[in-house]
N, C-alpha and C positions, 0 to 999 in steps of 0.2 A: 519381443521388443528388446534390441540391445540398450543398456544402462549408461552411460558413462559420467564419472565425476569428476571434474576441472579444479582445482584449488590454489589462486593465483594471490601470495601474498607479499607485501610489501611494508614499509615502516606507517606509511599513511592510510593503508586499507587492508581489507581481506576482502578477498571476489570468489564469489562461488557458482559457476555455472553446470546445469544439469542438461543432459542430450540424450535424448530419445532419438536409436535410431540414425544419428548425426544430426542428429536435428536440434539448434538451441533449443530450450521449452521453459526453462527457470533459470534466472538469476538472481541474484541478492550480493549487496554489496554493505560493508560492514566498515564504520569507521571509529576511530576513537573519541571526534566529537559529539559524533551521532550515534552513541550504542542501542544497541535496543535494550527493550524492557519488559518486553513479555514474559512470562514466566516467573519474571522477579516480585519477592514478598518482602513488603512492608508492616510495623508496625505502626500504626497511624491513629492520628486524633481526631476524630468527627468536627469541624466545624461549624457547620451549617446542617440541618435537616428541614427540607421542602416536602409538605403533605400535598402539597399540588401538583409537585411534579415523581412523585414516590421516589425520592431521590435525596442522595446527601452526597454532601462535597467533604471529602479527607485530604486533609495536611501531610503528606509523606514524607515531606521538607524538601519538594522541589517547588519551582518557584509559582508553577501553575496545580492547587487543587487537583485532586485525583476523582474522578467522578464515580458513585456507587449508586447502580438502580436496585429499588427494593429485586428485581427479578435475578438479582446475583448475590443474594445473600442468602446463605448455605440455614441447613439445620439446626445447628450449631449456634442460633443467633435467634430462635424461636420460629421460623419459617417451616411450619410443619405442616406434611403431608400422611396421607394415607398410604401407609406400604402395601395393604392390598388392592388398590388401584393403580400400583406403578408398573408401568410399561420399563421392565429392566433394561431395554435397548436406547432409550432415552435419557438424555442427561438433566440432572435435577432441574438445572435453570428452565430450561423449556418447561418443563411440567410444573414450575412454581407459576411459569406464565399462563399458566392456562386456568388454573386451580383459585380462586377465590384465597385470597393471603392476608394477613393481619397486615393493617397499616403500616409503613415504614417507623411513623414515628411511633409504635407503640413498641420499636426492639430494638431503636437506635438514640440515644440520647447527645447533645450536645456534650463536648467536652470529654464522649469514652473512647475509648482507646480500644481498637479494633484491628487485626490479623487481617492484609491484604493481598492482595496477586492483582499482577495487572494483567492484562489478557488486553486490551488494546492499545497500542502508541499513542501520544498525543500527536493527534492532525489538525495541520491547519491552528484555528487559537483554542483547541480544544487542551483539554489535559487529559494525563492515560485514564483509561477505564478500568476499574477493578474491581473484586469479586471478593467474598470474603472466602467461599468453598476453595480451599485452595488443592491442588494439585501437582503430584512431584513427579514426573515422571520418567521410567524408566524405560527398559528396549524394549523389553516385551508388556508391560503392563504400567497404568498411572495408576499411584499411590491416593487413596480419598479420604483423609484423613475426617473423623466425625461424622462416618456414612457406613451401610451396611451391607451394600448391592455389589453384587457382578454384573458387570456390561460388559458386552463385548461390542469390537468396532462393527458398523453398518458395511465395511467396506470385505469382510470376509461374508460371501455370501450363502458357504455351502452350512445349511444345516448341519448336517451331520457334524464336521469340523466346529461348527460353532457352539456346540453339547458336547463334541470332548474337551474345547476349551474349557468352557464354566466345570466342567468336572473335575477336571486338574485344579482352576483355580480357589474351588470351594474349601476345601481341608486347607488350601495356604493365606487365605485370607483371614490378616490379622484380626483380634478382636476389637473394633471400636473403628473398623477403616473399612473403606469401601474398594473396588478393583476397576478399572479401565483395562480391558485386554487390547491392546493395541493388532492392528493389522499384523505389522512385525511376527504377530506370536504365532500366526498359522501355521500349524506342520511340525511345529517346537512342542521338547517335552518336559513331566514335569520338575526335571534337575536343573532344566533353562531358565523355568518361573521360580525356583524355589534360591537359586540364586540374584535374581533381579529383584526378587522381593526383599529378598535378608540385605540388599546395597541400600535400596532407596530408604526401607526405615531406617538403617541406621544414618540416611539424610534427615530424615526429619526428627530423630532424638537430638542431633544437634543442634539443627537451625530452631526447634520447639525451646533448648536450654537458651539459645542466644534471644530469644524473644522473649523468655522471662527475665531475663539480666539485664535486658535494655531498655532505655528512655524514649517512647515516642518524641517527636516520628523518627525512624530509625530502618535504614535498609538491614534486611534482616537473611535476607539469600540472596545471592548474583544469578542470574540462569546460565548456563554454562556459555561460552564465546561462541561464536555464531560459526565456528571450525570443529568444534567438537558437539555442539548441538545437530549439526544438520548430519553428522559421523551417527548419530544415536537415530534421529528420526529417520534418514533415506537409506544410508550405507546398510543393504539386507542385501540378501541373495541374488535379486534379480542385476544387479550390479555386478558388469564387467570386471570392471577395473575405476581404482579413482588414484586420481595423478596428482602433485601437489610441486609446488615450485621451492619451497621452503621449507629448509633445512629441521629448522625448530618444529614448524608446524608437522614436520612428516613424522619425528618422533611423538610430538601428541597425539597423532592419530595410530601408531602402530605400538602405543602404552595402553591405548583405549580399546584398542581391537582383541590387543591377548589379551585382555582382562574381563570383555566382554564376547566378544565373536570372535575366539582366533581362528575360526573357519576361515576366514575373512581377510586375515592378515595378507598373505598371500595374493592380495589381488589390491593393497595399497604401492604405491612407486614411485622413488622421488624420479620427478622429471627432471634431467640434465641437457637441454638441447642448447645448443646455441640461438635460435629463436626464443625470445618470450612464448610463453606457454599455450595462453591465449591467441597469438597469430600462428603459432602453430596447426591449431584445428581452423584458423579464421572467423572466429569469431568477434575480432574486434569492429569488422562492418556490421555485426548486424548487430552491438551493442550503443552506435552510434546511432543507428535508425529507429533506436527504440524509441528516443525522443520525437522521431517527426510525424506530421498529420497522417499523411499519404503513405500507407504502405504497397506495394504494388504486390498481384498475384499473377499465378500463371496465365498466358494468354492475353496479357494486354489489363485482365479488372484490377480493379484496386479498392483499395477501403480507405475511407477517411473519418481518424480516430479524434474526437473531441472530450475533453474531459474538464467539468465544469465543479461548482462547489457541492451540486445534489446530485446528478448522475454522468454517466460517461454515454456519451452515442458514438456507434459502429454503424456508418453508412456504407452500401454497399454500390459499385459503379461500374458497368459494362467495362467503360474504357472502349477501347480498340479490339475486345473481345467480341465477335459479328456469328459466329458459330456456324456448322455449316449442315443444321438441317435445321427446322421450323421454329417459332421466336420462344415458343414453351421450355421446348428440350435446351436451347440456347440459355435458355434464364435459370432454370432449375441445377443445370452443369455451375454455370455461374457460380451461384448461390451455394452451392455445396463448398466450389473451392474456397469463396470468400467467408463460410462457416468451419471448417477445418484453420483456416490462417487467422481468423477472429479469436479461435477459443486459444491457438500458440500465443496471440498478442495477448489475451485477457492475463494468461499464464506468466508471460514469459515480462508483462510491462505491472507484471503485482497488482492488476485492476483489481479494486474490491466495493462494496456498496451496489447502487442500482446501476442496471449497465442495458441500455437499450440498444437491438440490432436492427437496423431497419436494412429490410433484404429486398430486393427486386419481384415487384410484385406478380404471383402467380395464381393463376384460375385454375386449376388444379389440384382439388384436396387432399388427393392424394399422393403428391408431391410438398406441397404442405409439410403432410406428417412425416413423409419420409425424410425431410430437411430437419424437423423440429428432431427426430429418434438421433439421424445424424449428429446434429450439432451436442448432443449429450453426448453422444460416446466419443466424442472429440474430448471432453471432458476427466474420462473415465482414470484417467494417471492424476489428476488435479489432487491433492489433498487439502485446499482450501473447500471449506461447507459451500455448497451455494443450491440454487432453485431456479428450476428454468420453466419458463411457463410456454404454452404450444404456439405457434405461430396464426397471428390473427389475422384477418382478412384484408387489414391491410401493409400484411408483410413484416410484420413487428414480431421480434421476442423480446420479450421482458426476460429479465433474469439480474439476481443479486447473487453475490461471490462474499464469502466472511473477508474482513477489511479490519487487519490486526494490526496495520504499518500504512504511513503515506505509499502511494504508488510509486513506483522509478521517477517518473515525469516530476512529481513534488520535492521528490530524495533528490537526486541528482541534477537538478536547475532552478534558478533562480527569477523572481518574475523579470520582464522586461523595463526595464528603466524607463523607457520613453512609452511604451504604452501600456503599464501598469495591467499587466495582464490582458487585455483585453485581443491582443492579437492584431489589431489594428491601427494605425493613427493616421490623425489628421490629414486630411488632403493638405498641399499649399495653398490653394484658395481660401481655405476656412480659417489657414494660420495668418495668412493675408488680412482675413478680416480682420480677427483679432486684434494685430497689431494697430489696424486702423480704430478702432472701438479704444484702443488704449489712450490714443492721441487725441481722439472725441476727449473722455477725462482730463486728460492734461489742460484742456485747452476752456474745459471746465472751473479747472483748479486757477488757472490765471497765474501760475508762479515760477514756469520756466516759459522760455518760444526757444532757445537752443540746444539740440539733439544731438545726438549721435546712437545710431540704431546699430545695432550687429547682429547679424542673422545670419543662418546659414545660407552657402552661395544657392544651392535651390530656392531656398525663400527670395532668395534676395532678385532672383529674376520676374520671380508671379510679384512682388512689390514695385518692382522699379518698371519692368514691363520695356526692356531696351532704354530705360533712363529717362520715358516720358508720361506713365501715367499715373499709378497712386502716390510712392513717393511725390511728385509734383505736384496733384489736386493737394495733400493735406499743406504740403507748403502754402500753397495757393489759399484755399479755405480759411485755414486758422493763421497765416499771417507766419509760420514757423520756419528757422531753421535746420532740416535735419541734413545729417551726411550720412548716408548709408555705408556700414564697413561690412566685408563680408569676410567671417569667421568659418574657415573649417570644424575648427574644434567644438561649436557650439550644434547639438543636436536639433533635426529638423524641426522638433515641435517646441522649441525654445528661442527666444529673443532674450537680447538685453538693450535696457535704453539709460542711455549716460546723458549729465548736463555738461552741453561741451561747453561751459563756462570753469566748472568746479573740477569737472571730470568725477564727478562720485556717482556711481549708478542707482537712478531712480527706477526701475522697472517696478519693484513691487510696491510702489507708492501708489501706483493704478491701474494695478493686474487684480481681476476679480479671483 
């Protein structure tokens, strides 16, 4: 699989797009009103502590609470386990969740001051989530400070490789810290680790000195910019080339490269085209589609992507695809394409949380599994955690994807004015009523009969009906007034109603 990295920056953003193969599969866009915060540690004051929900809310000193579950709060804070029952492949939090734990509120008091990491964005009216185990990490390994364990990532699978890891990193693991061996570190030896190790602690003797010097709440470490973060996490060997439009940016990554991988140097480049960088590979169409329902696949199917406040559904649709031997083989072809283009979307549109696929249904069980084996190894480049469950009878996979950051769809748009998310609005009929239920009220209140209605010109024909029928009945009826005006500028699911005596607009004197 060829690699390639895009790095398109400007005064208002940073864009970072990843291509498998030519293929978009990740982007991430980075602004200066919307940084991220993952990564980033606080020193913070417990405000609240809930024994019902094992949970306490920390003051960071942003404007929403930081949210802390008892299942993220490290050793280090009385969350003790048995070392001889720990699965060293597993990461603490998982195994505090499983393990029987002292109540939150017996290790967390109002009012103390607690060492943070957020590890989720705030979404939606949520605030970030964060963890007290904090973690620093480096290219080849994450630093655990207040831990004793080697792990190694789940993503290197060869035994052998994963025993000469822990063996290198055993002699280099500080006293009183734990080791994450990252993916990155396969194949690397131990003059790789023994430098990545000697950086990251002397990260955390300083950021450990600025945390005893300072006044909760108080930001306590930045996580690097989201140009030299994704440099440290992706930029490894398998990588071609990564290409960068800006000047600044291309020397912080080729300071970062000899310092760390000058393997590597070598295969950074500032881009000089006359083209924008991004219409160069052409990727600005399919950065604009990321936003829409309907994605279309080869042959005619298509998928249509819903994404709600509890989970996201991925429907799967023949379309114009008819196939050209029997309805089985026709569905199961289907189903694969729309399972390969589902898992680029989940990837490429930052899906995280529950994510239901509902596939075209097949009698076939063994086509089944060979869809559900597919749809993981479509997966298999993803470094977001996620779990995918087998395909059930009625064509469903379930599956969750870890969900650190709103999706693109939330980052990059805004809800819709006029139908407040829902995706829908009003027929003119119904707005029609409305207006008519208004003048019911009026005619109630007894304090105006002279009107002036503004509607939009759509509205304003299902009202007037050619200038004979509801406008006229409520005249008729209630004995009133009105002169219908018709406003372009006024949105279809909006009225306004003035007293054309005063001219002051009444509308919400009797709009429920």
């Amino acid at each position: 699989m060829k690699k390639t990295i895009l790095i398109n920056s400007t005064d208002y953003e940073t864009r970072v797009a990843i291509l498998e193969d030519g293929k978009l599969v990740e982007f991430q866009v980075d602004r200066p009103d919307t940084e991220r915060m993952v990564g980033d540690i606080y020193k913070g004051v417990i405000r609240t502590v809930l024994p019902g929900m094992q949970a306490a809310f920390v003051d960071i000193g942003m404007e929403k609470a930081a949210y802390l579950h008892s299942s993220d709060i490290g050793k280090d804070y009385g969350q003790r386990y048995d070392s001889d029952d720990l699965d060293e492949e597993e990461a603490p939090a998982e195994i505090i969740r499983k393990k029987r734990r002292a109540g939150i509120e017996t290790v967390l008091k109002k009012n103390q001051e607690v060492l943070v990491q957020v590890i989720k964005e705030p979404i939606s009216t949520k605030g970030p989530r964060v963890a007290t185990e904090i973690s620093i990490p480096g290219r080849f390994i994450v630093l655990v400070p207040d831990d004793d364990h080697i792990r190694v990532s789940k993503r290197i699978p060869n035994w052998g490789e994963r025993k000469r890891l822990k063996k290198i990193a055993g002699p280099l693991r500080p006293e009183g810290f734990g080791l994450i061996i990252r993916t990155e570190a396969e194949g690397k030896q131990e003059s790789e680790f023994r430098a990545d190790v000697k950086r990251v602690l002397k990260l955390w003797a300083k950021l450990k000195r600025k945390a005893d010097n300072s006044k909760a709440p108080a930001l306590i470490h930045k996580e690097a910019e989201m140009t030299v973060s994704k440099i440290r996490d992706i930029f490894t060997d398998n990588v071609e080339r990564l290409l960068v439009d800006n000047k600044s940016d291309y020397k912080k990554i080729i300071a970062y490269a000899r310092s760390v991988a000058p393997e590597l140097r070598n295969r950074v480049q500032l881009y000089k085209g006359d083209q924008p960088l991004f219409d160069t590979y052409n990727l600005e169409p399919e950065i604009e589609k990321m936003l829409e329902r309907k994605v279309w696949i080869k042959k005619g199917a298509y998928l249509v992507i819903d994404q709600t406040e509890a989970m996201v559904t991925i429907d799967v649709n023949t379309g114009r695809f008819v196939g050209t031997t029997d309805q089985e083989t026709t569905i199961f072809r289907t189903n694969l394409l729309a399972a390969e283009e589902a898992a680029r979307q989940i990837r490429l549109r930052d899906i995280g949380g529950l994510i239901i696929c509902d596939f075209i249904d097949m009698y076939n069980r063994e086509n089944r599994r060979r869809l559900y084996e597919a749809f993981g190894n479509f997966f298999k480049h993803d470094r977001a955690k996620r779990a995918i469950s087998p395909v059930t009878d009625f064509g469903i996979i379930e599956m969750t994807r870890e969900r650190v950051r709103p999706s693109h769809l939330h980052a990059l748009s805004d809800l819709c004015p006029h139908c407040a998310g829902l995706g829908r609005v009003r027929s003119k009929d119904t707005m029609a009523t409305k207006v008519e239920r208004w003048f019911l009220r009026a005619k109630a209140d007894k304090k105006h009969t002279q009107f002036h209605l503004a509607v939009n010109p759509h509205l304003a024909e299902a009202i007037s009906d050619n200038g004979t029928s509801r406008v006229q009945r409520m005249m008729k009826i209630h004995g009133f007034q009105i002169n219908l005006v018709r406003d372009a500028t006024i949105p279809l699911q909006e009225y306004k109603v003035y007293n054309a005596v005063t001219n002051d607009e009444i509308t919400d004197d009797y709009r429920v």
